[in-house]
C-alpha positions in Angstrom: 106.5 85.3 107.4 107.0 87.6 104.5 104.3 88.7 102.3 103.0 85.6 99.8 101.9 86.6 96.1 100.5 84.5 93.9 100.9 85.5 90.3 98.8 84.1 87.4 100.4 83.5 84.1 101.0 86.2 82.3 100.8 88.8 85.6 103.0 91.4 86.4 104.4 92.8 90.0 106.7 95.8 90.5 109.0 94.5 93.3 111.3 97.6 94.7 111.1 99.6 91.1 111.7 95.7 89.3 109.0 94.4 87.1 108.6 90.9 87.7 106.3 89.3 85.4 105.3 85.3 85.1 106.5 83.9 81.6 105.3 80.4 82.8 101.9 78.9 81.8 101.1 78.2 85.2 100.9 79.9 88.9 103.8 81.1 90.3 104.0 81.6 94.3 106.4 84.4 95.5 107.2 85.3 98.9 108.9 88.9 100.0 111.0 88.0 103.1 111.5 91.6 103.8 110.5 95.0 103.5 109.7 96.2 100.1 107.9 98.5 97.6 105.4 96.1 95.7 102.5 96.8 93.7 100.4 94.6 91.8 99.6 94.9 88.4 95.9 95.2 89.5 96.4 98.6 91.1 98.4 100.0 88.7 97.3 103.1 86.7 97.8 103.5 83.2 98.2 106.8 81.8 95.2 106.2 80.4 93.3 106.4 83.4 95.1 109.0 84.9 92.7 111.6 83.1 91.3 113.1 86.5 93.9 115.2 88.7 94.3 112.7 92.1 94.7 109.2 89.1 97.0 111.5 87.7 99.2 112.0 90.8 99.0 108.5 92.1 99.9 107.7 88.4 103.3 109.6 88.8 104.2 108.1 92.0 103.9 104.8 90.7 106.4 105.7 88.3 108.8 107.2 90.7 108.1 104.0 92.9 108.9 102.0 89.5 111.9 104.1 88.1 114.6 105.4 90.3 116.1 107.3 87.2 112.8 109.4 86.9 112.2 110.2 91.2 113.8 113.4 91.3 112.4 114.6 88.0 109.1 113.8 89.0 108.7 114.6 92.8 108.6 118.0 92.1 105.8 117.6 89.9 103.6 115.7 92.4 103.9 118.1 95.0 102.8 120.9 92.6 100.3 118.7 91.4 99.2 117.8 95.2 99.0 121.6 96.0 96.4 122.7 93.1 94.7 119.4 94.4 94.1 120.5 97.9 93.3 124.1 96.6 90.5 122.9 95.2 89.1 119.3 97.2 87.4 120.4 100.9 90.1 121.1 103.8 88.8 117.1 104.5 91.4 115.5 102.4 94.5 118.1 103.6 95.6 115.7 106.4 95.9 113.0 103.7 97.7 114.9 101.2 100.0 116.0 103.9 100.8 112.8 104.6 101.6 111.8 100.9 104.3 114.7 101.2 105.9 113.1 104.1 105.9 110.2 103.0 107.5 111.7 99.4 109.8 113.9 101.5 111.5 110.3 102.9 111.2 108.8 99.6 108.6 106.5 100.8 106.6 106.1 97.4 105.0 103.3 98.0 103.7 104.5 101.6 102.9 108.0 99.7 100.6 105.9 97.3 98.5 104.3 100.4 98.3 107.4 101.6 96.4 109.0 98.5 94.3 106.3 98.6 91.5 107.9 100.7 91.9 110.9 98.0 91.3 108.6 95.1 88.4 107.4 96.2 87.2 110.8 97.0 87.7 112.1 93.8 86.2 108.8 92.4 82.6 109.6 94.2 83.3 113.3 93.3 83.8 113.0 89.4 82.0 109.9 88.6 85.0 107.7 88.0 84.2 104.2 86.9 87.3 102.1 88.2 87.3 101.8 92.0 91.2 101.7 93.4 91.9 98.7 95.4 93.2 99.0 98.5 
C-alpha cells in the first residue's frame, strides 16, 4: 500500500516537482503507489516566511524539490547558505546539517528537507518564530 492523500477542494500537493491541485468542489483521495517526492501544501514555505536563515534554506530546497530547471542553480546556494548556518547555530545541529548535504549531494530534496527539520525547529525556539513546521 502506497501512501493515501486526501486533498480538500481547492488544496494543492507537489508530487515529484508536479503541482497537483483539486479543481473539484469536493474531496479528492489520491494514492502514490511508489516512491516519490511529495509535499503538502501545508508544509510548504512561502517566501514570505522564509525571513529567518534555516526557513530560508528549507524554502530553497522546496523549490529545487519543485523545479528541476532551477536544482543546479540553487544547490549551490543552499550549501553556502547551510555553511554560514552551522557557523553560527551550536556544533548540536552539525550532524543534521551534514545530513541535508548528503542527502543534496544525491539529489535527495525531499529527504534533504526532513533532514532540516530538527534545524527548523531549532531556530523556531531560538528566534521566536510563530509558525511551527510540521513534520
Amino acid at each position: 500500500m502506497g501512501l493515501r492523500l486526501t486533498l480538500k477542494p481547492g488544496e494543492r500537493v507537489i508530487l515529484n516537482g508536479c503541482i497537483v491541485r483539486n479543481a473539484g468542489r469536493a474531496r479528492m483521495d489520491l494514492e502514490v503507489e511508489n516512491r516519490s517526492d511529495v509535499l503538502r501544501a501545508e508544509e510548504i514555505i512561502s517566501q514570505a516566511e522564509a525571513r529567518f536563515p534555516v526557513r530560508s534554506i528549507a524554502h530553497a530546497i522546496q523549490h529545487a524539490l519543485a523545479s528541476r530547471e532551477t536544482r543546479d542553480e540553487l544547490v549551490p546556494h543552499i550549501l553556502v547558505s547551510l555553511d554560514r548556518v552551522e557557523a553560527v547555530l551550536d556544533p548540536v545541529v552539525a550532524p543534521a546539517l551534514c545530513a541535508v548535504r548528503e542527502s543534496l549531494g544525491t539529489g535527495d530534496f525531499y529527504a534533504a528537507l526532513r533532514k532540516l527539520g530538527p534545524v527548523l525547529e531549532r531556530e523556531k525556539r531560538l528566534l521566536g518564530d510563530p509558525r511551527s513546521r510540521p513534520t
